[in-house]
Z-matrix of the N, CA and C atoms (Angstrom, degrees):
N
C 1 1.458
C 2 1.535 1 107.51
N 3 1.185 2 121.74 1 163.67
C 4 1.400 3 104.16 2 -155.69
C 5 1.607 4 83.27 3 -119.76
N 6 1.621 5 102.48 4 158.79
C 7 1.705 6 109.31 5 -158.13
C 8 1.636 7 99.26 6 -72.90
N 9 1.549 8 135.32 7 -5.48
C 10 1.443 9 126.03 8 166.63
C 11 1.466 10 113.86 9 -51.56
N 12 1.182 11 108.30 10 -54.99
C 13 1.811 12 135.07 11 -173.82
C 14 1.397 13 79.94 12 -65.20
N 15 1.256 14 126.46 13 -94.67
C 16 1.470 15 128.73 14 -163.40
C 17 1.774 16 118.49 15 -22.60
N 18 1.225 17 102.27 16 -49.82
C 19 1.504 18 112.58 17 178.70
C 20 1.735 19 117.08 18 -80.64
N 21 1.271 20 100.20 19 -22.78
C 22 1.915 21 96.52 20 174.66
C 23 1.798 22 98.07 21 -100.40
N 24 1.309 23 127.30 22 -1.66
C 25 1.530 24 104.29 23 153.56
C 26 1.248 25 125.54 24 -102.05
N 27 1.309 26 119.82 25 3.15
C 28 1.530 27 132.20 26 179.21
C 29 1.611 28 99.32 27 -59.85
N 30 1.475 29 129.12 28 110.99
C 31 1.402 30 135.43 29 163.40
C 32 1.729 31 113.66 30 -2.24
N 33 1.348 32 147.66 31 -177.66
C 34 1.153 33 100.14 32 160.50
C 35 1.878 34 89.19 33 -122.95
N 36 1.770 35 97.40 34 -6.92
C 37 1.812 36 93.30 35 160.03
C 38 1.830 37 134.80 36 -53.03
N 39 1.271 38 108.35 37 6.41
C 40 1.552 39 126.60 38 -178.47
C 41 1.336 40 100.73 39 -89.42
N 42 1.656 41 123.74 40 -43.10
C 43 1.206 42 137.09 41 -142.56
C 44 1.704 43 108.46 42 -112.17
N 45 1.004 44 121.90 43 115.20
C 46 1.583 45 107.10 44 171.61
C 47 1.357 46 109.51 45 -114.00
N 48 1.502 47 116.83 46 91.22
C 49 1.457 48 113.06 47 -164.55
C 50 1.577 49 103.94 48 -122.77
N 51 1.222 50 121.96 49 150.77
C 52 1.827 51 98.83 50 177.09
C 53 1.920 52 75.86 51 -114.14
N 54 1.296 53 92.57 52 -175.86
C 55 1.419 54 108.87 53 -164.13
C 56 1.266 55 115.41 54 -60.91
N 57 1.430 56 106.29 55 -73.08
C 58 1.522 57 107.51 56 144.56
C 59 1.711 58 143.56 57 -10.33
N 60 1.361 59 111.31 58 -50.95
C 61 1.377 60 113.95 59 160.85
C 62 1.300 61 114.96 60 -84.18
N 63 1.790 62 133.47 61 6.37
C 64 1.255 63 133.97 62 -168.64
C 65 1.546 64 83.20 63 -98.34
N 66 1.531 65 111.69 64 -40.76
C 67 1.821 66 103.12 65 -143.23
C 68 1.659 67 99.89 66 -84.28
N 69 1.640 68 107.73 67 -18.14
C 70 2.046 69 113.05 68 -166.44
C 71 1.735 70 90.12 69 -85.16
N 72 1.079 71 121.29 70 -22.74
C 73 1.466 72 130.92 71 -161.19
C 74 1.647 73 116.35 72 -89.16
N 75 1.564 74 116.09 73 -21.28
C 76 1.471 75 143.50 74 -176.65
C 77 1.177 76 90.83 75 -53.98
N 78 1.640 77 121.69 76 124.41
C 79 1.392 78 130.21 77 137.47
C 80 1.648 79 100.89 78 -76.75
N 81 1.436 80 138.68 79 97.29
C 82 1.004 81 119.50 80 172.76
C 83 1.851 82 113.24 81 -60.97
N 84 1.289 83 123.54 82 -32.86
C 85 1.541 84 121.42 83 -166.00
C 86 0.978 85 86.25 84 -77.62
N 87 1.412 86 138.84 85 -80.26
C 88 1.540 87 108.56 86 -175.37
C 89 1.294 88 147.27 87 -36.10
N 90 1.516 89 115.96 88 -38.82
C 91 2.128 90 112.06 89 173.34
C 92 1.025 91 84.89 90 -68.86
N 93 1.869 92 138.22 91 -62.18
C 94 1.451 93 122.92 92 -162.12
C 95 1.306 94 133.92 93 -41.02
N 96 1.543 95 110.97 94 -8.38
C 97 1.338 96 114.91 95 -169.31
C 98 1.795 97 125.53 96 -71.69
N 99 0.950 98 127.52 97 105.55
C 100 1.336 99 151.82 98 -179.28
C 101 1.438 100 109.71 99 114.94
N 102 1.691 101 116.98 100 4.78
C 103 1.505 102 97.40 101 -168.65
C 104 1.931 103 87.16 102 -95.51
N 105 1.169 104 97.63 103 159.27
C 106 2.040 105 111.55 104 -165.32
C 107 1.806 106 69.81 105 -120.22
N 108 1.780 107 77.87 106 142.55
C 109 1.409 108 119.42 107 162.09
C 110 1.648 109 122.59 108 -25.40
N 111 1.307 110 109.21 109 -59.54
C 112 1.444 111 138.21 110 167.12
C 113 1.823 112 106.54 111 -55.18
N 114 0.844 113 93.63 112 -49.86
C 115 2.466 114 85.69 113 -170.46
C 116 1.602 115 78.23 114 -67.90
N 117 2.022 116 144.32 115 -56.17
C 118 1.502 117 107.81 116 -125.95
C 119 1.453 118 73.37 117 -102.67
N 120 0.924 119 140.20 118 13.11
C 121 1.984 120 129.41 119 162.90
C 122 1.449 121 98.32 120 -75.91
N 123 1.467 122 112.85 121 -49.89
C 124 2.051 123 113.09 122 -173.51
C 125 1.353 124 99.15 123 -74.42
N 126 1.248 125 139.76 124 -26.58
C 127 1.244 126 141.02 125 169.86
C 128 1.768 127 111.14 126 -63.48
N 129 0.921 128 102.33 127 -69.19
C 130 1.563 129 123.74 128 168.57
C 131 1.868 130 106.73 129 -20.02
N 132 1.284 131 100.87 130 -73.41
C 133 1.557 132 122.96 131 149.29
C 134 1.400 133 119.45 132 -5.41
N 135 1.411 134 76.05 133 -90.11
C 136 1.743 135 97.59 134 -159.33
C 137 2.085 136 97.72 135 -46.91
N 138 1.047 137 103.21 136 -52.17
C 139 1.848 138 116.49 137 -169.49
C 140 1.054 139 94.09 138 -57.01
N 141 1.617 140 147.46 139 -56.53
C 142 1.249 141 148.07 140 173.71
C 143 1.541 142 110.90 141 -42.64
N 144 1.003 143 129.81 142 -52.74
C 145 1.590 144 142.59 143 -172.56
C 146 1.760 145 104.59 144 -84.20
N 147 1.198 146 129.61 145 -24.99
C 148 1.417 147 133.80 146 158.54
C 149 1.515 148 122.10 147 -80.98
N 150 1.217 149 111.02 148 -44.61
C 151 1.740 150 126.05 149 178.91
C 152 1.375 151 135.21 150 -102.25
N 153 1.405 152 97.92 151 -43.90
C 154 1.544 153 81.62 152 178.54
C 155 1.531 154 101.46 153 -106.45
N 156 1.369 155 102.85 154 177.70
C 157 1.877 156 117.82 155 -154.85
C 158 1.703 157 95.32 156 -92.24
N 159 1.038 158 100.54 157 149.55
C 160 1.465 159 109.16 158 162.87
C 161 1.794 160 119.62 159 -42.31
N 162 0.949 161 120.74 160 132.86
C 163 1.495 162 121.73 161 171.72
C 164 1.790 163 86.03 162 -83.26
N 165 1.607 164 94.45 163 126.19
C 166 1.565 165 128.48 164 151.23
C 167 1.524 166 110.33 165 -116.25
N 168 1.670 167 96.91 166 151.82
C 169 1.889 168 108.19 167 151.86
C 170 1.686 169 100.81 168 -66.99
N 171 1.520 170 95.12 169 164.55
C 172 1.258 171 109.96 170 167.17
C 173 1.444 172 118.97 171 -86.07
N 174 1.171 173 121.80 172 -0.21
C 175 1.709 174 112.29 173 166.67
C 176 1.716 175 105.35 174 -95.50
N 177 1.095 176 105.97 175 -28.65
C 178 1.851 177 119.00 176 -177.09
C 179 1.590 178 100.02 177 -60.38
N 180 1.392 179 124.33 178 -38.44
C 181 0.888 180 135.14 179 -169.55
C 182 1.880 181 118.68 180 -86.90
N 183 0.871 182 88.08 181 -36.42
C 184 1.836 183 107.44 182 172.44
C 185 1.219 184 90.26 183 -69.12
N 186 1.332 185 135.29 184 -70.75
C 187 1.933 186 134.85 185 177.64
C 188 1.242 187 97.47 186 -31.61
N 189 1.131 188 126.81 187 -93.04
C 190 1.670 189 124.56 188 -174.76
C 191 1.446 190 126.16 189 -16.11
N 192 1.500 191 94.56 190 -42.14
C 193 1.808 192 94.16 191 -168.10
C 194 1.508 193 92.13 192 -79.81
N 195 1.507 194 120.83 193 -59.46
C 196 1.127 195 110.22 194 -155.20
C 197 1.982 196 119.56 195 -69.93
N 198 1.701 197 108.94 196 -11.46
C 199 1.042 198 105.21 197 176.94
C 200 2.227 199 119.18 198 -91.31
N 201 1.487 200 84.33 199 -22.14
C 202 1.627 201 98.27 200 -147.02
C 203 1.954 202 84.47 201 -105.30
N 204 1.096 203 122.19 202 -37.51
C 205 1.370 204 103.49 203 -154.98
C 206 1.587 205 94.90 204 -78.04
N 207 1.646 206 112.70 205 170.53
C 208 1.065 207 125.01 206 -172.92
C 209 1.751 208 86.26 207 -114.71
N 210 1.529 209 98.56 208 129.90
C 211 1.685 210 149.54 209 177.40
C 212 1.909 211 89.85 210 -76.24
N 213 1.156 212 107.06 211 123.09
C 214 1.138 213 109.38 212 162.21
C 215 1.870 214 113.94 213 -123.52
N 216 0.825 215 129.32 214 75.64
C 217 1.429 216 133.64 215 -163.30
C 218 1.753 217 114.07 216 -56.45
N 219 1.203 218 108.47 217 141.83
C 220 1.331 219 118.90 218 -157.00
C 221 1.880 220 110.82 219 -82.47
N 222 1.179 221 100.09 220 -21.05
C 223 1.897 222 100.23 221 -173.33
C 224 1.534 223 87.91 222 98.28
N 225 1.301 224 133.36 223 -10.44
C 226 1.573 225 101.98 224 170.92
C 227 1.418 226 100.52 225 -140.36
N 228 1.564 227 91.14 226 134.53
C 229 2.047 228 107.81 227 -176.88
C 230 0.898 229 113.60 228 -40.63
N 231 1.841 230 121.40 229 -49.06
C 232 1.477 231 128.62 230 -139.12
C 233 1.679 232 88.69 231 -87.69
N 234 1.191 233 109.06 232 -39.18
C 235 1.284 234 100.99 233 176.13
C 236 1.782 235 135.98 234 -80.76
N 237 1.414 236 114.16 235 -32.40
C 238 1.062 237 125.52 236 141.86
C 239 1.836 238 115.50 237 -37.11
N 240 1.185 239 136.05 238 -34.71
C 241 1.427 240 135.60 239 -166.07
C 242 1.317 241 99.66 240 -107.98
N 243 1.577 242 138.95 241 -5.07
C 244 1.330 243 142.89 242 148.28
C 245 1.626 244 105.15 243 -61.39
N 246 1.228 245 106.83 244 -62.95
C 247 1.700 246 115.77 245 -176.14
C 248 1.254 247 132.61 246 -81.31
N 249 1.428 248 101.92 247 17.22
C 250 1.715 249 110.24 248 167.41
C 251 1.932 250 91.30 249 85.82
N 252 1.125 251 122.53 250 12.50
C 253 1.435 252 96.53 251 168.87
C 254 1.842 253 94.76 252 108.74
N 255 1.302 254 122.44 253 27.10
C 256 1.065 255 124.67 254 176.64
C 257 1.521 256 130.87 255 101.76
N 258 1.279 257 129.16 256 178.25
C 259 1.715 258 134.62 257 -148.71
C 260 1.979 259 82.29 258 -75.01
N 261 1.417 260 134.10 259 176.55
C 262 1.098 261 142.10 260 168.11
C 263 2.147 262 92.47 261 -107.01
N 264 1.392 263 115.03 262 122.65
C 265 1.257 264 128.63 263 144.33
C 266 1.894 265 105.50 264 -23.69
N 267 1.145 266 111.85 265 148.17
C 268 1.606 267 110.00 266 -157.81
C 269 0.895 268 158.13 267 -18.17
N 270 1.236 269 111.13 268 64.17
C 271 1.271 270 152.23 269 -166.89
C 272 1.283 271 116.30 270 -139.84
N 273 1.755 272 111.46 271 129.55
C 274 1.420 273 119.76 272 -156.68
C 275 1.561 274 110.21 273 -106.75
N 276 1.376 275 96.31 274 111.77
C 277 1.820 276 99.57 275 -172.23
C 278 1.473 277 94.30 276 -101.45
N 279 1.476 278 112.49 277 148.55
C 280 1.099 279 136.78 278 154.32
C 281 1.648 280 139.84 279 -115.69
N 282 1.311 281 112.32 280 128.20
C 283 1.506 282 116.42 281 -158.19
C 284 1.526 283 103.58 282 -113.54
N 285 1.474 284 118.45 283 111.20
C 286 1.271 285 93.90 284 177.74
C 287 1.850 286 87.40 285 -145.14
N 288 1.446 287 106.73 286 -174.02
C 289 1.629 288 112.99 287 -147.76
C 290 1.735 289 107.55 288 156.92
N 291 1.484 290 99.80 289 168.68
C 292 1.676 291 100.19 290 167.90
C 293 1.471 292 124.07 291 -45.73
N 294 1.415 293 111.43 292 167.86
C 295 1.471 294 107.87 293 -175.21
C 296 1.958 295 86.46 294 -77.20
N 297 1.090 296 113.00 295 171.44
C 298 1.259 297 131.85 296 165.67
C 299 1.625 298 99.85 297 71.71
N 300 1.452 299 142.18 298 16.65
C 301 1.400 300 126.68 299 -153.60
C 302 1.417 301 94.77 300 -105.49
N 303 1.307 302 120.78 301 -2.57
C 304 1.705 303 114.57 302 -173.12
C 305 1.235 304 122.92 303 96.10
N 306 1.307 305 115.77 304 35.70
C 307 1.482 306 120.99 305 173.29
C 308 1.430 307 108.45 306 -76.33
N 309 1.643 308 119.57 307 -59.84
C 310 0.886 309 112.31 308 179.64
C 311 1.624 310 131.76 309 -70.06
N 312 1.319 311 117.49 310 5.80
C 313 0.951 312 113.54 311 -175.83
C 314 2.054 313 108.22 312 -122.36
N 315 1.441 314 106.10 313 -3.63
C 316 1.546 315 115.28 314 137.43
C 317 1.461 316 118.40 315 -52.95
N 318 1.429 317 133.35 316 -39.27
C 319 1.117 318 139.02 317 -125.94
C 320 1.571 319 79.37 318 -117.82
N 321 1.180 320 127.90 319 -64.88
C 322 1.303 321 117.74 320 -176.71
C 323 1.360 322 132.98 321 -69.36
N 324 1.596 323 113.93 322 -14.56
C 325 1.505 324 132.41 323 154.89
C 326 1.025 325 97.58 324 -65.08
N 327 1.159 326 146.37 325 -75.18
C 328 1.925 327 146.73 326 -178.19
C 329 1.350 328 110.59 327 -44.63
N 330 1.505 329 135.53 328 -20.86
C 331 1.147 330 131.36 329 -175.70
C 332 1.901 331 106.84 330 -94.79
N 333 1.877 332 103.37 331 -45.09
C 334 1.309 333 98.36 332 171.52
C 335 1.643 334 122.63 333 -69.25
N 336 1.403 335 118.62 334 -9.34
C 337 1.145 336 109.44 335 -172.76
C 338 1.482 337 116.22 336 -108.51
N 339 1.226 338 109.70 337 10.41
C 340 1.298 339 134.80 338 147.78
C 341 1.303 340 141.76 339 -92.91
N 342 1.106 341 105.77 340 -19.18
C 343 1.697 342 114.15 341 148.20
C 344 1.359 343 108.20 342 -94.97
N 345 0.902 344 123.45 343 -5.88
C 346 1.883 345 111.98 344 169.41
C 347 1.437 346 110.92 345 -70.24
N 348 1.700 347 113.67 346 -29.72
C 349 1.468 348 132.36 347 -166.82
C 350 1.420 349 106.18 348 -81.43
N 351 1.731 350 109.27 349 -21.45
C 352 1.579 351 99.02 350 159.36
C 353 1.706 352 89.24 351 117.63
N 354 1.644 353 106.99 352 -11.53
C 355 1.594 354 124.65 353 -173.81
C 356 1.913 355 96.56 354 -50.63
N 357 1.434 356 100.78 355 162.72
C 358 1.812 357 98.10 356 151.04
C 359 0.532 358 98.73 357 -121.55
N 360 2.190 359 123.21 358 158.66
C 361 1.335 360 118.40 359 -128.14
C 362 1.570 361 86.11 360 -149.85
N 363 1.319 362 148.73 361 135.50
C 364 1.318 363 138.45 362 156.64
C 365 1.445 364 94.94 363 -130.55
N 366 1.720 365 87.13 364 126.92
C 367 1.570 366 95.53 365 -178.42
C 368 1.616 367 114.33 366 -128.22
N 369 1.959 368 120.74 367 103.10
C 370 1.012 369 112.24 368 -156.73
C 371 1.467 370 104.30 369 -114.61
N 372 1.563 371 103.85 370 113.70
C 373 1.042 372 124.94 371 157.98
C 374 1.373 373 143.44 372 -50.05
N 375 1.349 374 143.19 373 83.58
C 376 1.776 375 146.65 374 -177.32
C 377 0.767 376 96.40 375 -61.28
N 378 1.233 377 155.06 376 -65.84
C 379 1.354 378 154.39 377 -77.98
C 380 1.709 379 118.85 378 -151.71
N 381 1.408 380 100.34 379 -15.78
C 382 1.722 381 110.70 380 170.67
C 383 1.662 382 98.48 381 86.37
N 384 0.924 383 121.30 382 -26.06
C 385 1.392 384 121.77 383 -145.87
C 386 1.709 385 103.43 384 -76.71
N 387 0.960 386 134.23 385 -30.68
C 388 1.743 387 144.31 386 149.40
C 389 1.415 388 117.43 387 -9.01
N 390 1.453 389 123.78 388 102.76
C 391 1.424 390 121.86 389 -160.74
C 392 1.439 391 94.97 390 -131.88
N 393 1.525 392 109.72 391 128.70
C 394 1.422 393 125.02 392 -175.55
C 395 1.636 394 106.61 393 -68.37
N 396 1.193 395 120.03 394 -38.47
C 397 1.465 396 125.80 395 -149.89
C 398 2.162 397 78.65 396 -91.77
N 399 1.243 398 117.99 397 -47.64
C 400 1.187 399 98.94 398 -172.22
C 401 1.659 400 110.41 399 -52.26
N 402 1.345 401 115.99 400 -59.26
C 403 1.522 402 122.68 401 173.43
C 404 1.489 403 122.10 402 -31.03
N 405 1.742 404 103.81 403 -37.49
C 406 1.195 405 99.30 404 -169.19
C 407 2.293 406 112.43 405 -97.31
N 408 1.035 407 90.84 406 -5.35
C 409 1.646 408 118.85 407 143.14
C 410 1.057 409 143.35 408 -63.58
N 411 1.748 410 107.16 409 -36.07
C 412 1.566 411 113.96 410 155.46
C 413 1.218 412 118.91 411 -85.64
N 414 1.439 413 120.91 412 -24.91
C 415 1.644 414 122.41 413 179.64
C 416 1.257 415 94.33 414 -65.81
N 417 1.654 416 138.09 415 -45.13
C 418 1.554 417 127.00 416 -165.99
C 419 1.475 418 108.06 417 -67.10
N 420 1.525 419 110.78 418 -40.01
C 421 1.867 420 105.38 419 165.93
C 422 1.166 421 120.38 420 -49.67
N 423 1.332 422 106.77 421 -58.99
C 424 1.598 423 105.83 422 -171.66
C 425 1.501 424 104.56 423 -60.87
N 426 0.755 425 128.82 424 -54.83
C 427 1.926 426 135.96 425 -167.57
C 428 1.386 427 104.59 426 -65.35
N 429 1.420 428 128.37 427 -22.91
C 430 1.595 429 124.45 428 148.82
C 431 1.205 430 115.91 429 -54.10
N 432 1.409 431 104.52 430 -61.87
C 433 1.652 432 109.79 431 -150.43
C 434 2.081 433 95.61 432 -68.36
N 435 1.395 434 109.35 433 -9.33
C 436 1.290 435 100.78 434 -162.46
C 437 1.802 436 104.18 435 -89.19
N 438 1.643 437 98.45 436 -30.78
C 439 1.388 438 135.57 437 163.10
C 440 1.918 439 101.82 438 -26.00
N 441 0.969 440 83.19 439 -84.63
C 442 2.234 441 113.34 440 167.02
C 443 1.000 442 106.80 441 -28.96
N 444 1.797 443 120.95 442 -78.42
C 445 1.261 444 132.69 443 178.28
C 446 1.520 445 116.48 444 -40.90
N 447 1.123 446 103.25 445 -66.06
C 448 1.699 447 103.62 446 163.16
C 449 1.247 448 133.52 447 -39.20
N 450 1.626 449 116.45 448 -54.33
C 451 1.319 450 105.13 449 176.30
C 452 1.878 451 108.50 450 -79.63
N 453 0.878 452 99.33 451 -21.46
C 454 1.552 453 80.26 452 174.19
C 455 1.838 454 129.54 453 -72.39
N 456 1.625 455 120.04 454 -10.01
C 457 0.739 456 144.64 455 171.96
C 458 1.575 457 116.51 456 -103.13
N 459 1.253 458 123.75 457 13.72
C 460 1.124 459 147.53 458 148.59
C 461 1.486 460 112.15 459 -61.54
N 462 1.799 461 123.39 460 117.94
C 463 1.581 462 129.62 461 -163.86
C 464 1.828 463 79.45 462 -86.79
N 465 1.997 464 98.44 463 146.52
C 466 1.009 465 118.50 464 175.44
C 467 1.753 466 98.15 465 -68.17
N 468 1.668 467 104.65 466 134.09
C 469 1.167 468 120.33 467 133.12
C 470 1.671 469 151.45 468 -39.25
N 471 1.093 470 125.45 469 107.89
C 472 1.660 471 117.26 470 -145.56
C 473 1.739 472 75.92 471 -93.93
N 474 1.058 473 99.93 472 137.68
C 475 1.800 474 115.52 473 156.99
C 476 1.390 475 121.58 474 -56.55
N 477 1.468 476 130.54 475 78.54
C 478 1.458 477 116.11 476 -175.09
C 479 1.778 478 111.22 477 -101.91
């Protein structure tokens, strides 16, 4: 078996290597041995076409987001109009700041007003700090203010 195979089934609890000491440490002629030119080019391949992302320009790419991605809006304007109109669909934003500045309570406005939208919502808490009764305090704001919005955008009734 040739030492490539040999070395990617070795447990990897035997081995305490960080990447770095794996890649300065490579006999490449040795693991390479029996693999032909031809398998690590189709290999080569195949990982490229499974793993890594398409090469785009950076304006091709700005088009995409701003036409194609799905806008997930936060429950607050001011912040929604910082972020182009809300969080980007999978894509991992991070909010961080003083203790007390409203992270967590961005996070739980963005979570209730995304399950109001019918969204599913996983909201994972580190930090303990996640309060049901607050959430369920912001759903009664939002579901007013949407209350309002609605009837005021309600077409007048003609008197018949």
């Amino acid at each position: 078996m040739p030492k490539l195979q040999l070395l990617l089934q070795e447990p990897i609890g035997k081995r305490h290597l960080t990447v770095e000491q794996f890649l300065c440490n490579l006999d490449t002629n040795s693991i390479l041995e029996g693999v032909s030119e031809q398998g690590l080019t189709e290999a080569l391949s195949n990982l490229h076409q499974h793993v890594a992302p398409p090469v785009q320009q950076g304006l091709e790419l700005l088009n995409r987001l701003q036409t194609k991605a799905n806008i997930v809006p936060t429950g607050c304007i001011s912040v929604d109009t910082l972020l182009a109109g809300g969080l980007r669909e999978g894509h991992l934003t991070e909010f961080y700041g003083e203790p007390a500045s409203g992270k967590t309570q961005l996070c739980t406005t963005a979570a209730v007003a995304s399950a109001m939208r019918g969204d599913r919502v996983l909201y994972i808490d580190t930090t303990g700090s996640f309060s049901s009764r607050r959430a369920a305090a912001i759903y009664n704001t939002l579901n007013s203010r949407l209350q309002v919005l609605h009837f005021m955008l309600l077409p007048a009734q003609s008197a018949t």
